[in-house]
C-alpha positions as CSV (number, residue, x, y, z in Angstrom):
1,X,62.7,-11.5,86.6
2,X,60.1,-13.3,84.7
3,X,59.6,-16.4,86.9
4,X,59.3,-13.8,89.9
5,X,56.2,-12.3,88.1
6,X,54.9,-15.3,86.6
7,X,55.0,-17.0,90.7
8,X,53.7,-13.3,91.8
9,X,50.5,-13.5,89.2
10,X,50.0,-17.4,90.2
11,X,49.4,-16.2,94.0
12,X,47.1,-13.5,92.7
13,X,45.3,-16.0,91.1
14,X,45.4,-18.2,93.7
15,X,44.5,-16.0,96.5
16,X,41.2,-14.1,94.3
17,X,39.9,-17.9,93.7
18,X,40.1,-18.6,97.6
19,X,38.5,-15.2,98.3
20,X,35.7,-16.1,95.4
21,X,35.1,-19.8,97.0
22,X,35.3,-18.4,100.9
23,X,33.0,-15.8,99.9
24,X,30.3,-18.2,98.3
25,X,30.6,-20.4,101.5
26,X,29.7,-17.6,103.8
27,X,26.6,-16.4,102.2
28,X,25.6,-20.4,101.7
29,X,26.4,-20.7,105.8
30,X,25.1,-17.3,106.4
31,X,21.6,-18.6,104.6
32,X,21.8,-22.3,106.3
33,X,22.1,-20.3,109.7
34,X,18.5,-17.9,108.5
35,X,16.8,-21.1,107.6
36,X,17.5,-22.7,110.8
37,X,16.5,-19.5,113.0
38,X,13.5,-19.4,110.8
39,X,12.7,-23.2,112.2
40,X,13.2,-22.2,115.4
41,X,11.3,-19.4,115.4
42,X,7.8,-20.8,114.6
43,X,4.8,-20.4,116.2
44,X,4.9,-24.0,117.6
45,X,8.0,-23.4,119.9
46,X,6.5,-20.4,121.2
47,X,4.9,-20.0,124.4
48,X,1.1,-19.5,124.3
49,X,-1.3,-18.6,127.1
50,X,-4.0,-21.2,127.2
51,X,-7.2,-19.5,126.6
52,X,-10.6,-20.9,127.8
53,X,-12.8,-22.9,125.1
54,X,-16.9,-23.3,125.8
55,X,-18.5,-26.8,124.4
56,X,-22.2,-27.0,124.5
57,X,-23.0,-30.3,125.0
58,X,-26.5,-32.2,125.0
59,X,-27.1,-35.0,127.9
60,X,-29.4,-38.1,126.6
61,X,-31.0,-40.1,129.1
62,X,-30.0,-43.8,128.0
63,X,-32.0,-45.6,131.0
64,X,-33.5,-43.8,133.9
65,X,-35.1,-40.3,133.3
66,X,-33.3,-36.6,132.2
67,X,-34.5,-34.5,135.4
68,X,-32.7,-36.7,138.1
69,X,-29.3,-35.9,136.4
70,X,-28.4,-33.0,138.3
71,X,-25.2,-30.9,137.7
72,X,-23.0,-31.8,140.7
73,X,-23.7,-35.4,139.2
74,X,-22.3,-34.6,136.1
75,X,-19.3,-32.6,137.7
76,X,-18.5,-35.6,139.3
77,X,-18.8,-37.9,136.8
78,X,-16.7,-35.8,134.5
79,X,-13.7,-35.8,137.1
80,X,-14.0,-39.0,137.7
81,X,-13.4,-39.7,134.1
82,X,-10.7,-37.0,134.0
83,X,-8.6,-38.5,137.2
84,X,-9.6,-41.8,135.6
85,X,-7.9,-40.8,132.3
86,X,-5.4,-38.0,132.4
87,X,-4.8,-38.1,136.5
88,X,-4.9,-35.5,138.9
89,X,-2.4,-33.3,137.1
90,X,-4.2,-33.6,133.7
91,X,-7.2,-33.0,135.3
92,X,-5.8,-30.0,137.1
93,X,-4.1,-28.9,133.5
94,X,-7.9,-29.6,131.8
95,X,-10.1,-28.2,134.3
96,X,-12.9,-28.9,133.0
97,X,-15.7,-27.1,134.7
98,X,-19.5,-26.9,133.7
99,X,-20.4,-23.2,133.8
100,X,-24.2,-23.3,132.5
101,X,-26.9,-26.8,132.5
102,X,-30.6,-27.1,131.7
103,X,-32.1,-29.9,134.0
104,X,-35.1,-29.9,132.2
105,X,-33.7,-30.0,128.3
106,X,-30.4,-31.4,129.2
107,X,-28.1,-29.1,127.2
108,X,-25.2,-27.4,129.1
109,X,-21.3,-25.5,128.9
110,X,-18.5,-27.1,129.6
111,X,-15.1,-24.8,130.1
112,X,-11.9,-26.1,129.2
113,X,-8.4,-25.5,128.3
114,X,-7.9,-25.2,124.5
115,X,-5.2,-27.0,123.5
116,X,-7.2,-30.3,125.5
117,X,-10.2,-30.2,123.1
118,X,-9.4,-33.4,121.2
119,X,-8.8,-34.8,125.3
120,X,-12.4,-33.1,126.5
121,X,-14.1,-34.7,123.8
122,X,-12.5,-38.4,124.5
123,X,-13.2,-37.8,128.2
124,X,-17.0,-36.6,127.4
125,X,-17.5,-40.3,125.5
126,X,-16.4,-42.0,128.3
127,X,-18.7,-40.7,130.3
128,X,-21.8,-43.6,130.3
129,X,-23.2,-43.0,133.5
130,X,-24.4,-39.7,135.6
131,X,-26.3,-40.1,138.8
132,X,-27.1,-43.4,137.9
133,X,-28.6,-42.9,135.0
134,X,-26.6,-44.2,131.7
135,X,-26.7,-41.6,129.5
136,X,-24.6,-40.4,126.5
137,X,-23.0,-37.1,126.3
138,X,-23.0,-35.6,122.5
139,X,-20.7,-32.3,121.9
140,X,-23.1,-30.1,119.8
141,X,-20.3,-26.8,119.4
142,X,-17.3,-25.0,120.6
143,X,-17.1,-21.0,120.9
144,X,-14.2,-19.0,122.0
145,X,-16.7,-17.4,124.0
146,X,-19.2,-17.4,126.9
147,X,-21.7,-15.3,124.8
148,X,-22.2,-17.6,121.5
149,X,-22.0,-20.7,123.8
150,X,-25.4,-19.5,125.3
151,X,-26.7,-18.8,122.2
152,X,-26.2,-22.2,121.0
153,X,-27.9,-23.3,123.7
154,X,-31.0,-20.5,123.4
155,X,-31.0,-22.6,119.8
156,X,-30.7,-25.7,120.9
């Protein structure tokens, strides 16, 4: 009778240890599984709508004078340089468009994608020549909107 309750509290033993360990491994597995749909569930991996950036840009006549770069010229040139660089789907992704330019001061808006700023401003050095006229294209701001861009270039 005694070895049949000495076997009997062993298993109790046994069996609260196994629940104690199985327990602890759940809540360690039940944390591991948070921490993983927390990494997943960053801002990074989610889908964004691409909103429109402005750049006000300034034109410098290098050789040749400002007034004869027109802005079809500089349309061009800059999807040239976009086809050039990116292709016709980065271009199409990009779409950079100039919505406002000053012929006679040279300053202007150029309307892009955000997430291709870094791109815009590589594609905006490689742009040497306009019309025929080498000129240099220097980035003065970026807004988030149309209204702030053309006060930057009321400033400028």
């Amino acid at each position: 009778m005694l070895l049949i309750e000495l076997v009997v509290a062993i298993s109790l033993v046994v069996s609260l240890v196994s629940l104690y360990l199985g327990f602890g491994s759940w809540l360690k597995t039940r944390k591991a599984v948070a921490v993983i749909k927390g990494i997943l569930n960053t801002r990074s991996t989610k889908m964004v709508r691409p909103r429109r950036r402005y750049l006000v840009f300034e034109i410098i006549a290098v050789s040749g004078s400002l007034p004869h770069v027109r802005k079809p010229d500089i349309e061009s040139a800059l999807e040239s340089s976009c086809r050039l660089l990116y292709g016709v789907l980065g271009y199409s992704i990009i779409r950079p468009t100039i919505i406002y330019y000053d012929e006679s001061r040279g300053v202007g808006i150029l309307s892009f994608k955000h997430n291709w700023r870094n791109h815009v401003f590589l594609l905006l050095s490689l742009t040497r020549e306009v019309g025929g006229v080498k000129v240099v294209v220097v980035p003065r701001a970026t807004t988030g909107t149309r209204r702030k861009a053309m006060d930057y270039v009321r400033r400028a």
